[in-house]
C-alpha positions in Angstrom: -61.3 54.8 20.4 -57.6 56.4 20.5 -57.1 59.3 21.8 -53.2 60.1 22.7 -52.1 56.6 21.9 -54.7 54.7 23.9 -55.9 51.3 22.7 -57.9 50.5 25.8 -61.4 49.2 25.0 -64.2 50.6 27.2 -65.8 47.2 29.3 -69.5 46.0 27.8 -70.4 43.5 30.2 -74.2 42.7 30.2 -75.4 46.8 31.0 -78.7 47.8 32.8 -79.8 50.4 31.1 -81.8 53.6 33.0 -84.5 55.5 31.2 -82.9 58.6 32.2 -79.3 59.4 33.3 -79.1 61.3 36.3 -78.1 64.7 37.0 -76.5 65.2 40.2 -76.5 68.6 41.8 -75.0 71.0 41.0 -71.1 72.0 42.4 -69.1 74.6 41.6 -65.6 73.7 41.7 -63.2 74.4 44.2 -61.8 77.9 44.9 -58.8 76.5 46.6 -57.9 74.4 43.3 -58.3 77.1 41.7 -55.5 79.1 43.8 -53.4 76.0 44.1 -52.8 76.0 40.4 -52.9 79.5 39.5 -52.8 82.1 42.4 -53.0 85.0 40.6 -57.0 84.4 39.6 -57.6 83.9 42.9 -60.7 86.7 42.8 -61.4 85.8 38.9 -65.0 84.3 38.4 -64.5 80.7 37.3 -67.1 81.1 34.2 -64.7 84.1 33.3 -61.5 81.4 33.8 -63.0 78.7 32.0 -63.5 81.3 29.2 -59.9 82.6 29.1 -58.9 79.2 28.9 -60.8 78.4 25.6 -58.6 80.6 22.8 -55.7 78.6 24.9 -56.7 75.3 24.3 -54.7 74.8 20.9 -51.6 76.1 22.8 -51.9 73.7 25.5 -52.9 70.4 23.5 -49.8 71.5 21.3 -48.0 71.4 24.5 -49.3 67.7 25.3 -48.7 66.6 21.9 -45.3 68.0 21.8 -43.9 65.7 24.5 -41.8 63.0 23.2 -43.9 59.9 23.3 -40.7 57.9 24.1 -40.5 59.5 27.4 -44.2 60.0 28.1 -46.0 56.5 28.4 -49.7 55.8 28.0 -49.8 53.3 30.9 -48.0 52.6 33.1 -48.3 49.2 35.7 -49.1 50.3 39.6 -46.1 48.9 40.7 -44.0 51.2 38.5 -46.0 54.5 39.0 -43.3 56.8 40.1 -44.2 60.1 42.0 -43.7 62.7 38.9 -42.6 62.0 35.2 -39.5 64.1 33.9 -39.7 64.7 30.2 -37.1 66.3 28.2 -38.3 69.3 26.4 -37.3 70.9 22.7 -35.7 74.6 23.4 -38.3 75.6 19.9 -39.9 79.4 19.6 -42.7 79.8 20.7 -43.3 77.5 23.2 -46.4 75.5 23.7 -48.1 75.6 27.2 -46.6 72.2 28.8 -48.6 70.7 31.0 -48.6 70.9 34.8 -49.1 67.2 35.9 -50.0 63.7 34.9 -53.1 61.9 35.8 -52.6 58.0 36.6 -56.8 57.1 35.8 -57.4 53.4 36.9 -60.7 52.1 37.0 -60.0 49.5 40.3 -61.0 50.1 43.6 -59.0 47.2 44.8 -56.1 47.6 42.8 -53.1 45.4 42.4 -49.6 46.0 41.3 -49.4 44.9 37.9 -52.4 46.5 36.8 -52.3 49.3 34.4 -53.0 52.6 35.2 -53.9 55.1 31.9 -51.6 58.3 31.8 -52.9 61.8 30.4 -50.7 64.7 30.6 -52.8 68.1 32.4 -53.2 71.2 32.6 -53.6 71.7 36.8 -56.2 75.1 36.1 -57.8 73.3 33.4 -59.0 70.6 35.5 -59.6 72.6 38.6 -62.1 74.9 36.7 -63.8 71.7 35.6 -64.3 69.4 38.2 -65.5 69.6 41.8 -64.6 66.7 43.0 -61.1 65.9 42.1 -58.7 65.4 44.8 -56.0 68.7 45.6 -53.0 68.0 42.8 -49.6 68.0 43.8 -47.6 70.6 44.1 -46.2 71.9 40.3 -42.5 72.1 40.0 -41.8 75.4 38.2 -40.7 75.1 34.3 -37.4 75.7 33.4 -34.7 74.2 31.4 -34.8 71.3 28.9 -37.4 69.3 31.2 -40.3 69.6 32.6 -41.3 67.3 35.9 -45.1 66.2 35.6 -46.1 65.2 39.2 -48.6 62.0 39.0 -51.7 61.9 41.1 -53.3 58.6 40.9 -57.1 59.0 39.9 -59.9 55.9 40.4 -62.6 56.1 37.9 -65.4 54.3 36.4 -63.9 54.0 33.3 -60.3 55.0 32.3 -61.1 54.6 28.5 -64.1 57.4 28.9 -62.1 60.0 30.6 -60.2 59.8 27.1 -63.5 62.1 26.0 -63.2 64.3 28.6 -59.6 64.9 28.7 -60.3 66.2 25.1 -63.7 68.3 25.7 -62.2 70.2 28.8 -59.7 71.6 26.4 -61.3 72.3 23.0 -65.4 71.7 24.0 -66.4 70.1 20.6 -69.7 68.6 21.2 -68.9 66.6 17.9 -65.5 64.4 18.9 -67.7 63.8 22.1 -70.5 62.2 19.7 -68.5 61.0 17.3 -66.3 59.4 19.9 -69.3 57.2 21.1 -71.0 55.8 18.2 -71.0 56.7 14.4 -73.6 59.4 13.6 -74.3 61.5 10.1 -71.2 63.8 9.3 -73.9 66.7 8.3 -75.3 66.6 12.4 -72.0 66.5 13.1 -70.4 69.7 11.3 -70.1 72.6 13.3 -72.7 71.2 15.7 -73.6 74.0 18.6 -75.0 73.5 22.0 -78.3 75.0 20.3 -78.7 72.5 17.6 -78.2 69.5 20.7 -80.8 71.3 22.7 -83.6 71.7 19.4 -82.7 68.0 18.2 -83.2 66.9 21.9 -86.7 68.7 21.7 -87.7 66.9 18.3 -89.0 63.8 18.5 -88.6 63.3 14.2 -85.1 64.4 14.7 -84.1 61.7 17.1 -86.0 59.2 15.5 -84.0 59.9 12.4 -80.6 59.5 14.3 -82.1 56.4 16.0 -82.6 55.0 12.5 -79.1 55.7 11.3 -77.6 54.4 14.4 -79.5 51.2 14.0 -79.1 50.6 10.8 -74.9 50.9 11.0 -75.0 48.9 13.7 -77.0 45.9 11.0 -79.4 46.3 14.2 -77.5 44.2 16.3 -78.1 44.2 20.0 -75.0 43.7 21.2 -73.3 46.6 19.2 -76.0 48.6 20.4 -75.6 47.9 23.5 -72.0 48.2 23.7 -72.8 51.7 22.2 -75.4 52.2 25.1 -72.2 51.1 27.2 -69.8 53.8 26.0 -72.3 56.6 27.0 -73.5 55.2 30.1 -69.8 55.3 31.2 -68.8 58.7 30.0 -71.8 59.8 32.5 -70.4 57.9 35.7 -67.1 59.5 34.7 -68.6 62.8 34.7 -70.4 62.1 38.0 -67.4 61.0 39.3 -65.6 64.4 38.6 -68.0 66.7 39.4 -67.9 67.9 35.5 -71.1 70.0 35.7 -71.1 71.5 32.2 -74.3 72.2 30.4 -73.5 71.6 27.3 -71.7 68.6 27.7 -74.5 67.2 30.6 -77.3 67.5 27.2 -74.9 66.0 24.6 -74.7 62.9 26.6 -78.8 63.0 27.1 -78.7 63.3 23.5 -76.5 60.5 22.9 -78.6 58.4 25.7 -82.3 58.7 23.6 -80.5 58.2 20.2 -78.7 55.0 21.5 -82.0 53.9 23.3 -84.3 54.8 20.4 -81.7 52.9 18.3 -82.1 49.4 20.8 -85.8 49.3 20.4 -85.6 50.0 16.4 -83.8 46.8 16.8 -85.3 44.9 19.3 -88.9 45.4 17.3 -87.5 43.9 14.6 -86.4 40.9 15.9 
């Protein structure tokens, strides 16, 4: 997986694997997050926010990708995570939306200092309209000039490499890069795949049976591959618990993911 420049591979150590994965309740994010990075929707609905910010997303990944990559590191080691991240700007018309801030996403809870710590550029409304349960971001320093100053806030997760996904799908919510990211599936499901075609091929047993097959049968049916695919999706869910990212259609593209994979391990495992 590479998203941004990362080369990190996500951890497959031996997985228990749950029939089901877990829901939690539902959370609506937090208003003052909300205010904090964009005062001026402070009375705005956050469905209606998180549905301005959709024809945006191009304009704001443009900004991300537009920052030098000499300047902007991938990882960075604990011990030299500094407070924000100055990045020299071009003065080109029009400008991309630059992001507010830079996450630091590490996956210890006991960390030490030369451990590496994941860094995604953000937008500070486009993660406060996604997830409940992320801690307040610093303050933003204003834009101006031929820099912008990204303040860091350090971020412990499950698994850095997953939150890759989910950097992506807050910003452009293709169900397909979030499938395709996980394991390899027929481009024809893939194309222009809608929430509605997830929801009816969750509902048809000869539908996932037919993924299941094609998963198994790229993967040679080998268990471990399998498993590590089981891996990939079982983290991107403890990510998403993690966050608080309560979005429906992402919550039953991962449920989708989770019976292909598993219909895929016993394909294999009742051949052996």
């Amino acid at each position: 997986m590479h998203v941004h420049g990362h080369h990190m591979p996500m951890s497959s150590p031996s997985v228990q694997l749950p029939r089901n994965l877990a829901r939690p309740p539902f959370a609506e994010v937090s208003r003052d997050s909300i205010i904090a990075a964009a005062p001026e929707l402070a009375s705005v609905p956050v469905e209606y926010i998180r549905r301005g910010l959709r024809p945006k997303a191009n304009q704001m990944l443009a900004g991300i990708s537009s920052l030098p990559k000499s300047q902007m590191p991938t990882s960075i080691t604990r011990s030299q995570l500094p407070s924000s991240i100055s990045v020299p700007v071009s003065g080109a018309q029009p400008q991309p939306t630059y992001p507010t801030h830079a996450l630091a996403v590490s996956a210890s809870k006991s960390p030490s200092s030369n451990e590496y710590l994941m860094i995604f550029p953000v937008h500070s409304l486009v993660l406060a309209s996604h997830c409940s349960s992320l801690p307040r971001l610093p303050q933003a320093s204003a834009p101006g000039g031929s820099s912008i100053n990204l303040p860091v806030l350090p971020l412990t997760l499950p698994s850095p490499a997953a939150f890759s996904i989910l950097h992506q799908f807050m910003y452009h919510h293709r169900l397909d890069s979030v499938l395709q990211a996980l394991f390899p599936l027929p481009s024809a499901f893939l194309h222009n795949l809608s929430h509605q075609t997830v929801q009816s091929t969750l509902a048809s047993g000869t539908m996932l049976h037919q993924l299941s097959t094609y998963v198994c049968s790229s993967a040679s049916s080998n268990l471990a591959t399998l498993t590590t695919h089981a891996a990939h999706v079982k983290e991107l869910w403890q990510d998403m618990v993690a966050l608080g990212l309560h979005d429906p259609e992402l919550w039953d593209t991962v449920d989708l993911a989770w019976e292909i994979v598993l219909g895929a391990l016993n394909l294999a495992a009742a051949q052996r």
